[in-house]
C-alpha positions in Angstrom: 103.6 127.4 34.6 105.6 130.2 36.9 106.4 128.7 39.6 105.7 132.5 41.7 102.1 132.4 39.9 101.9 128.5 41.2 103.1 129.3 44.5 100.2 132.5 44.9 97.3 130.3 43.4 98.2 127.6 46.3 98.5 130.1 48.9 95.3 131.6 47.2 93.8 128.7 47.6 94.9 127.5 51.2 93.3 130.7 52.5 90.2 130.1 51.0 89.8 126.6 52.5 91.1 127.5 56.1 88.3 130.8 55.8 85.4 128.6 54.7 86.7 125.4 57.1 86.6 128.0 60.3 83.5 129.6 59.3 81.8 126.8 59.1 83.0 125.3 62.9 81.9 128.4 64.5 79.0 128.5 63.3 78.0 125.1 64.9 74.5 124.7 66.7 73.5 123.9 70.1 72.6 120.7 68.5 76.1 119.8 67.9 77.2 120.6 71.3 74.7 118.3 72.7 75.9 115.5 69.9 79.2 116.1 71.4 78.4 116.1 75.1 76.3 112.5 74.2 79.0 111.0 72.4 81.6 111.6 75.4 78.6 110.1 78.1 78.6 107.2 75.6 82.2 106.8 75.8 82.4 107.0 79.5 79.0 104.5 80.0 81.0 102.3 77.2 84.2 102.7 79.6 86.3 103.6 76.5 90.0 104.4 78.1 90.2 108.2 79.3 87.1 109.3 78.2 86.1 110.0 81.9 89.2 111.8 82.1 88.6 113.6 79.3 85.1 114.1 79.9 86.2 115.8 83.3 88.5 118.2 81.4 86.5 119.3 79.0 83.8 119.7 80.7 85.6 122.2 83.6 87.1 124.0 80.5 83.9 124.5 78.9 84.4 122.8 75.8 81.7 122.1 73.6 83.6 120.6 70.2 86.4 119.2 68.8 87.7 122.3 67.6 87.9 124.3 71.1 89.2 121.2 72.3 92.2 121.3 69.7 92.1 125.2 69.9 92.3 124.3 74.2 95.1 121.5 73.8 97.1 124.3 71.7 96.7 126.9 74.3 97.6 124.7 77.1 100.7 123.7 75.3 101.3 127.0 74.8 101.1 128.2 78.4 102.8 125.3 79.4 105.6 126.2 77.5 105.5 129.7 78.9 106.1 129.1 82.5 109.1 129.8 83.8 110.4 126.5 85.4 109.5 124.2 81.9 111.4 127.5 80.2 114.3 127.1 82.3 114.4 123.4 81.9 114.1 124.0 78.0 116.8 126.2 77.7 119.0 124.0 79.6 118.5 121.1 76.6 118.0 123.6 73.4 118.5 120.8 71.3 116.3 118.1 73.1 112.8 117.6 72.1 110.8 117.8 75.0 108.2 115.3 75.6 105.5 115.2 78.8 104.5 112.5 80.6 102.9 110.7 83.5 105.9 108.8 86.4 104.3 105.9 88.3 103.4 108.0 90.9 101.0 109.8 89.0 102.7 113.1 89.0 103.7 115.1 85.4 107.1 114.7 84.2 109.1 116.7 81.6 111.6 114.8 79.9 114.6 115.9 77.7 116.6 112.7 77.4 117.6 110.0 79.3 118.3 111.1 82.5 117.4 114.5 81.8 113.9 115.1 84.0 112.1 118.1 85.4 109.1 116.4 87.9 106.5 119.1 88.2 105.4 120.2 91.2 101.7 118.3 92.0 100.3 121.3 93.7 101.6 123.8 91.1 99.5 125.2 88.0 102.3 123.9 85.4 101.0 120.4 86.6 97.2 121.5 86.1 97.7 122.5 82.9 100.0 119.2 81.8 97.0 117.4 83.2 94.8 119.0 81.1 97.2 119.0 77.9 97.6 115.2 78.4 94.1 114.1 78.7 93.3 115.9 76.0 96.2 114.9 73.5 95.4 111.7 74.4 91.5 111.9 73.5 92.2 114.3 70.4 95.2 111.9 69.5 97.4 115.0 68.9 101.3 115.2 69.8 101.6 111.8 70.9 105.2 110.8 70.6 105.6 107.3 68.3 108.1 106.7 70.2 107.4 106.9 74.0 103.9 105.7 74.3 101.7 107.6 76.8 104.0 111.0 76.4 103.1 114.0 74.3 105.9 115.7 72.0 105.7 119.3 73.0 106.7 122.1 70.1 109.1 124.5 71.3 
């Protein structure tokens, strides 16, 4: 077969699954949003690690599924990677992956390397939104880092 004509009917065929795949989540039910909101006050009566946490998050952000929360965790990454002291530190180590976690203290932490840290300030809204990007990582079980357990891998 030619291989342009393969490569178009995969790409044909891609775009036909991502269109039918979103039409179908947004056109969920207030059913499913209540199936959702159950299954996380199950979780949290059930004590299952971070879903309070996550419950808390979602819940303040409005979230009703598991596609705004991925669509959420995206945007938060996004905007975290935006502000201007995590791009500063980012362009200090171009070719570091950056990874975010929690410090013993309970305060966010951007990591570069060993030995190469940017602590976010606890009052500041980078450290809201790392917050919220870890919580829900964590319960989506996105951009964890095999690696470093407990830190997300952020894309840059």
């Amino acid at each position: 077969m030619n291989p342009i004509l393969a490569g178009s009917l995969v790409s044909l065929g891609k775009d036909l699954l991502q269109n039918v795949v979103s039409s179908a989540s947004k056109g969920e039910s207030p059913a499913d949003a209540e199936s959702f909101r159950a299954l996380l006050a199950q979780a949290r009566e059930n004590n299952v690690a971070g879903a309070n946490e996550a419950g808390e998050v979602m819940s303040r952000l409005g979230i009703e599924n598991v596609t705004q929360a991925e669509e959420v965790r995206s945007q938060l990454e996004f905007e975290l990677l935006a502000r201007p002291e995590v791009a500063a530190f980012q362009a200090q180590h171009p070719n570091s992956p950056l990874r975010l976690g929690r410090s013993a203290d309970g305060s966010f932490v951007l990591s570069a390397g060993p030995g190469q840290t940017l602590r976010l300030d606890p009052r500041s809204e980078a450290s809201a939104s790392a917050g919220d990007l870890l919580s829900l990582s964590h319960f989506l079980d996105r951009g964890l880092d095999p690696d470093h357990p407990g830190e997300v891998l952020l894309k840059g």
